[in-house]
BAPA-571965 format. One record per residue (C-alpha): residue in one letter; x, y, z. Coordinates in steps of 0.2 Angstrom, whole numbers, padded with zeros to 4 digits, always signed. Layout:
BEGIN
aXYZ
...
END
This chain:
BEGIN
x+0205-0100-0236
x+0209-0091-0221
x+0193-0080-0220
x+0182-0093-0223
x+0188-0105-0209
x+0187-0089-0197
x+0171-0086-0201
x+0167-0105-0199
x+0174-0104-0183
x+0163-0089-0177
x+0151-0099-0182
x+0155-0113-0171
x+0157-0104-0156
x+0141-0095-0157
x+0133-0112-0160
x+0141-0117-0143
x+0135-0100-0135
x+0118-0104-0138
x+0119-0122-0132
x+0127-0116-0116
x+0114-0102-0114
x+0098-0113-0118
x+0105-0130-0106
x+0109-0115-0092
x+0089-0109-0095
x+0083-0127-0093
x+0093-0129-0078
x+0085-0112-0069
x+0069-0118-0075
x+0071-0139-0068
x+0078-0131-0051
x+0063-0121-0050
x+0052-0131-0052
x+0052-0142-0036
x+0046-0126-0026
x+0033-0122-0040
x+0025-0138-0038
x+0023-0137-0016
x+0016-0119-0020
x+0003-0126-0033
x+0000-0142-0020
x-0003-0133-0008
x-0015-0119-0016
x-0023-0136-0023
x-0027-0143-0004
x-0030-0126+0002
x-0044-0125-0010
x-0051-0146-0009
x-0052-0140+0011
x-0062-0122+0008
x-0075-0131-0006
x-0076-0147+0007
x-0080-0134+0021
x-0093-0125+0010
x-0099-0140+0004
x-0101-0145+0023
x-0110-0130+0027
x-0123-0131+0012
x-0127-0146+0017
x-0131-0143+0038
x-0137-0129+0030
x-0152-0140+0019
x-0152-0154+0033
x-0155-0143+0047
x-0164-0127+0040
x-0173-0132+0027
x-0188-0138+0037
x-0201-0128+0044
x-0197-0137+0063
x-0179-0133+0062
x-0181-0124+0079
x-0189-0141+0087
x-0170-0148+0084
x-0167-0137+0099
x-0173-0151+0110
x-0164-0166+0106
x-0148-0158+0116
x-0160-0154+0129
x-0166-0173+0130
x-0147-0177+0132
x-0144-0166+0143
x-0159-0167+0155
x-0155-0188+0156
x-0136-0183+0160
x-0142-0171+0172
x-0156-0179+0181
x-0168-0165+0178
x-0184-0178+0179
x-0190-0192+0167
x-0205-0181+0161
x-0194-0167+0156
x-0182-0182+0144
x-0198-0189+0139
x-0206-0171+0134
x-0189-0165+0128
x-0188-0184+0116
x-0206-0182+0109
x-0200-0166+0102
x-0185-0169+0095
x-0193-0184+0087
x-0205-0175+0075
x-0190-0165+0065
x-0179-0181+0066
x-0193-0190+0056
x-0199-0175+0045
x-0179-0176+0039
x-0178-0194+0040
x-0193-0196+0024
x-0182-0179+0016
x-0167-0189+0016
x-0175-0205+0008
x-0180-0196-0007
x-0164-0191-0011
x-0158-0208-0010
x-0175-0214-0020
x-0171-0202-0033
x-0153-0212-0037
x-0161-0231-0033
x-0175-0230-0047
x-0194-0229-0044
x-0197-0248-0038
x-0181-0248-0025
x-0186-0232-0023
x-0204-0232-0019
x-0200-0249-0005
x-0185-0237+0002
x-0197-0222+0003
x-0211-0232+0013
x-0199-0241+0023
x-0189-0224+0029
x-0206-0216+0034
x-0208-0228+0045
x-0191-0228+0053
x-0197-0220+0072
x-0212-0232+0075
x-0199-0248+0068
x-0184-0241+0082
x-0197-0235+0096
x-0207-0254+0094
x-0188-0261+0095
x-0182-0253+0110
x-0201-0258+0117
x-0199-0277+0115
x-0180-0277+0120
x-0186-0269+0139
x-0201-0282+0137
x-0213-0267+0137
x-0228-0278+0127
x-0243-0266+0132
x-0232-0250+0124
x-0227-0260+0112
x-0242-0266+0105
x-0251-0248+0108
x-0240-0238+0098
x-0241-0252+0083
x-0261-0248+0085
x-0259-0229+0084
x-0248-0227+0069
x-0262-0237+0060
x-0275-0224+0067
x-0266-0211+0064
x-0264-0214+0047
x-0281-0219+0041
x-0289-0208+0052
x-0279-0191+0054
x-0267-0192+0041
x-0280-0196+0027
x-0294-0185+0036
x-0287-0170+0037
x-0278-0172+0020
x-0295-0173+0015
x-0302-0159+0024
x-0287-0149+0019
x-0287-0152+0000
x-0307-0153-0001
x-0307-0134+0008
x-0293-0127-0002
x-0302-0135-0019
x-0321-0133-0015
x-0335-0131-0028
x-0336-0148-0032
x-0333-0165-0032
x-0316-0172-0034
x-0311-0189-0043
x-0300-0202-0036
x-0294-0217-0041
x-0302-0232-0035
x-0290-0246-0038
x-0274-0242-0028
x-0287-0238-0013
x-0296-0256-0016
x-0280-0265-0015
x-0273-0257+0001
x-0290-0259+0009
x-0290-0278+0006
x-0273-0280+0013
x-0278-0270+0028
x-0293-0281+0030
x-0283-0296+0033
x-0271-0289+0044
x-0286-0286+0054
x-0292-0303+0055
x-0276-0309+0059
x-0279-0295+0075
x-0298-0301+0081
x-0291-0321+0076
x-0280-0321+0094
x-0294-0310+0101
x-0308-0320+0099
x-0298-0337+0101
x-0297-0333+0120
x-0315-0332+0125
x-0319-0347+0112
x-0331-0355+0122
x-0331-0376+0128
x-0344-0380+0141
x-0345-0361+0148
x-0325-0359+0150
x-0311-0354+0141
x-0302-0366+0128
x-0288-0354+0123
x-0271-0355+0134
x-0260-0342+0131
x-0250-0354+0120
x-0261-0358+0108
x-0265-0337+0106
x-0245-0337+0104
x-0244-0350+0092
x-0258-0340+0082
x-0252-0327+0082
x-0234-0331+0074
x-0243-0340+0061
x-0252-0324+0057
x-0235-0314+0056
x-0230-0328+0045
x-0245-0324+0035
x-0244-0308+0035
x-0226-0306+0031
x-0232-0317+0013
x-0249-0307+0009
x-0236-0290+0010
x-0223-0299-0001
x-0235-0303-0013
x-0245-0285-0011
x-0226-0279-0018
x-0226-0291-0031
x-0243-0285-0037
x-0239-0265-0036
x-0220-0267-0043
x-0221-0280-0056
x-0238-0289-0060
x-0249-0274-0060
x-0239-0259-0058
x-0248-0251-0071
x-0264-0245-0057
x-0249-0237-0048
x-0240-0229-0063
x-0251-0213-0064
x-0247-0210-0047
x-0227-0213-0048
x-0228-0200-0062
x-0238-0187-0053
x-0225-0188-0039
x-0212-0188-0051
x-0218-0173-0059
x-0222-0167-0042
x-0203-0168-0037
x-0198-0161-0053
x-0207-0146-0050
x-0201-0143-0035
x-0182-0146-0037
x-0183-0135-0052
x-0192-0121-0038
x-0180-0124-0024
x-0164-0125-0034
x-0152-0139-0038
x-0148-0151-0019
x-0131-0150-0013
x-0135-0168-0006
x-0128-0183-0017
x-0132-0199-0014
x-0117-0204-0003
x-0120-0189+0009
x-0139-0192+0010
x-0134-0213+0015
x-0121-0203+0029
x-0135-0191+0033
x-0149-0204+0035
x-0137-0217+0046
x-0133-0201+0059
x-0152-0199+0062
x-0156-0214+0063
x-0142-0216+0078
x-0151-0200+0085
x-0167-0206+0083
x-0162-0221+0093
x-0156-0213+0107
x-0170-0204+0109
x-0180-0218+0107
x-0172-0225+0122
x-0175-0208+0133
x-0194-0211+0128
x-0198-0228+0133
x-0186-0227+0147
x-0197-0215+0154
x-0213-0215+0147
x-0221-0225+0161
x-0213-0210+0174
x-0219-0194+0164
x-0237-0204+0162
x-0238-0204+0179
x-0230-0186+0182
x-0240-0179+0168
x-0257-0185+0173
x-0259-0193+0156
x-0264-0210+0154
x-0251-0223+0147
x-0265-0229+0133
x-0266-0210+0127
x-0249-0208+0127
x-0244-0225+0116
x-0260-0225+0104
x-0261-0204+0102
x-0245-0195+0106
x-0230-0205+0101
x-0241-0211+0082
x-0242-0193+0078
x-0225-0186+0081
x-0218-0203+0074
x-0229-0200+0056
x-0226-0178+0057
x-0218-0183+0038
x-0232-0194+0031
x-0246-0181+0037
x-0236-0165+0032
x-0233-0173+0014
x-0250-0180+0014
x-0258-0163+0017
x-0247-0153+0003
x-0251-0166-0011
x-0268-0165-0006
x-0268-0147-0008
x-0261-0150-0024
x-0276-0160-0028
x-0266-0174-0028
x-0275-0186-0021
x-0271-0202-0026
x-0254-0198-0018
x-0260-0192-0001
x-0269-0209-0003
x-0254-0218-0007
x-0244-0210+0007
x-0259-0214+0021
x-0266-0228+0015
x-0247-0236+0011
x-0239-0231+0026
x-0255-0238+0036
x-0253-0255+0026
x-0234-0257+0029
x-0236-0255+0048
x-0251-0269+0048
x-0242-0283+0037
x-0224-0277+0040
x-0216-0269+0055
x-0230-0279+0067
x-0224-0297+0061
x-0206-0293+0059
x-0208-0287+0078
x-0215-0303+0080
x-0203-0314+0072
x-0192-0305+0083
x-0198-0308+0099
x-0200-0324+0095
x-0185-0327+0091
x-0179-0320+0108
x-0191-0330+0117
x-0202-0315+0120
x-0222-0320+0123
x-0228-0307+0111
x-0244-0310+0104
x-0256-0302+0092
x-0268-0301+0107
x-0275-0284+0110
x-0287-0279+0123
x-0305-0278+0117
x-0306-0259+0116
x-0289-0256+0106
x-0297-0272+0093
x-0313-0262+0091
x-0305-0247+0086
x-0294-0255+0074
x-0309-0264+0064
x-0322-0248+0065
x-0305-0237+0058
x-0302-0248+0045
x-0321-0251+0040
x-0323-0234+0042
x-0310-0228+0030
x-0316-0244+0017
x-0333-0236+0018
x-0327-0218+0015
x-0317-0220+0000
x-0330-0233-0007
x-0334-0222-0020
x-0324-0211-0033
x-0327-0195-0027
x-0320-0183-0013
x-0324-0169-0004
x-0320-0160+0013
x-0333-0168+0023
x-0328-0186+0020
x-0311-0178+0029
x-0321-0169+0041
x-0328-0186+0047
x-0313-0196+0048
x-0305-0186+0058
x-0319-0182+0070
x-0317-0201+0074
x-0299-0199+0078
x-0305-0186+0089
x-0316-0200+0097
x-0305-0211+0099
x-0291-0201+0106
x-0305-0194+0120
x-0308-0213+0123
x-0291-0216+0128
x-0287-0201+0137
x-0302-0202+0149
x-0301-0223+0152
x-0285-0225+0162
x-0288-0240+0168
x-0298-0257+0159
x-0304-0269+0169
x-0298-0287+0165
x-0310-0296+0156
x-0323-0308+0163
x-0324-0326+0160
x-0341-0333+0150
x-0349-0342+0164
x-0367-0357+0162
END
């Protein structure tokens, strides 16, 4: 008996040995721990803070250098700097035109990548709407200094410049890089923006025509009753766009649908050339509210000191407002217009021209007015006879142009040799003359 109960109590004790020795190795390994884990919480937020940074960088890297007129971001600082400075009002003018154009070439990049998460019908509205951010902000800061004349002329070039450069040298572009023969476009979506052009038009010569509506040789128009018109006509205008949604989104989205998958495809393509976007959705919204900010600011500088570096410049005000500040203001629509119409997309470039065209006529003109009239502004839909003719022979012109299916360089060739016109007429009238009364 003796042996067994030593043996039973070497047993016992190594039992107890072991115990000791595995509670000791937990206990090294629980202090240890504490230090363990700051080590690994730090190596964690070292490595959150190196992927924000390069994250960060790739993405000032796409914003900034991943257009063609990164250089032309150069002069925003120099605007800044030449107002802070006092370097003259045509050197913040010139340096804000320039730094306009990248601004709104980014502006449209920025909205697609937004489009892309919304879906195609929010997309397609925030698209249009994005393109048109400069003219929308540059119109704004127009009627809040009560400049009505600059106002109303830079409305009136961003509609020429679309229907008439834009589309024209698309179509001079895309016919030359294509020729041989005769290209087909669709009809339909041309048709419908045409008709909705047409009456943004009427509402244009209504307030025009209203002042020399004669009664016994004189005048029967006040400038109230014009006034009164013409906030109708934003009313009206404002529903016929509404409804022109409507028809393109839901009732006969099927005329537009070819198109939408084109672009899709279109964008495919060329996400798969240039490689996956380090741009989400929530750092393209960030992206897109920091240029508009900028874009603001420069706005100001330009119709602060537009009438200055007119006058310093020796180019007329009308050239200026109708020519200049249209075509740095829609740099995105004409580049993408011209690339899909190398492409032999037309119906795109169309979409983009004629769309961009439609939405400053029956959108950003009556909210502008609905605005001023709501701040007691006396903005009308009044413009001088001049400015009114070259709205209706652009738009009947374009009508008359792509009345037909087909499309070639020449029909380009012509519509913006009429630009040309037009832009020569305003830079060599400085002056108009106001107009005579009807007399007996």
């Amino acid at each position: 008996m003796a042996p067994s109960q030593s043996g039973g109590g070497d047993a016992a004790g190594d039992l107890l040995e072991t115990g000791l020795l595995v509670a000791a190795i937990k206990a090294t390994s629980t202090s240890g721990r504490p230090a363990d884990d700051e080590r690994g919480a730090g190596a964690t937020t070292s490595s959150r803070v190196r992927r924000g940074a390069r994250l960060a960088a790739a993405q000032l890297q796409e914003v900034f250098l991943g257009t063609r007129l990164f250089p032309l971001f150069s002069a925003v600082p120099l605007a800044v700097a030449a107002q802070h400075l006092r370097l003259g009002r045509a050197w913040v003018f010139v340096f804000s035109l320039i730094g306009m154009a990248p601004l709104a070439e980014r502006v449209s990049f920025l909205s697609e990548h937004i489009a892309d998460t919304a879906g195609p019908t929010a997309g397609g509205i925030l698209n249009a709407t994005c393109g048109n951010v400069p003219e929308l902000i540059i119109a704004l800061f127009a009627l809040h200094k009560e400049k009505l004349e600059i106002l109303k002329w830079s409305l009136l070039g961003s509609i020429l410049s679309n229907l008439l450069l834009v589309l024209g040298s698309s179509l001079l572009c895309g016919g030359l890089a294509n020729t041989g023969k005769e290209r087909p476009l669709d009809r339909r979506q041309a048709d419908v923006s045409i008709g909705l052009l047409m009456l943004g038009v009427l509402c244009h010569i209504l307030p025009l025509l209203s002042k020399y509506a004669n009664c016994t040789g004189h005048s029967i128009s006040s400038s109230g009753s014009v006034l009164e018109l013409s906030r109708l006509s934003a009313i009206v205008m404002l529903t016929v766009y509404f409804g022109g949604l409507i028809f393109q989104l839901k009732t006969h989205r099927q005329i537009f649908e070819q198109e939408d998958s084109s672009e899709s495809t279109n964008t495919n393509n060329s996400n798969d050339d240039d490689g996956s976007s380090v741009i989400g959705f929530t750092s393209a919204v960030i992206w897109l509210i920091g240029m508009t900010v900028v874009i603001a600011v420069l706005s100001n500088y330009i119709i602060t000191t537009i009438e200055e570096a007119s006058e310093s410049l020796g180019i007329p005000l009308r050239f200026i407002s109708i020519i200049l500040l249209p075509i740095v203001g829609n740099a995105a629509e004409h580049a993408g217009a011209i690339i899909f119409a190398f492409k032999n997309k037309i119906d795109i470039t169309l979409g983009i021209a004629l769309g961009s065209a439609t939405q400053i006529s029956l959108l950003v003109v009556p909210i502008i007015l609905i605005v001023s009239w709501v701040n007691g502004i006396p903005m009308d839909l009044d413009l001088n006879l001049l400015e009114t003719g070259s709205l209706v022979m652009t738009v009947f012109t374009t009508a008359f142009t792509l009345q037909d299916d087909k499309w070639h360089y020449l029909k380009g060739f012509n519509l913006t040799l009429c630009y040309i016109v037009i832009a020569a007429c305003f830079f060599t009238i400085k002056a108009l003359p106001t107009p005579k009364k009807v007399h007996d």
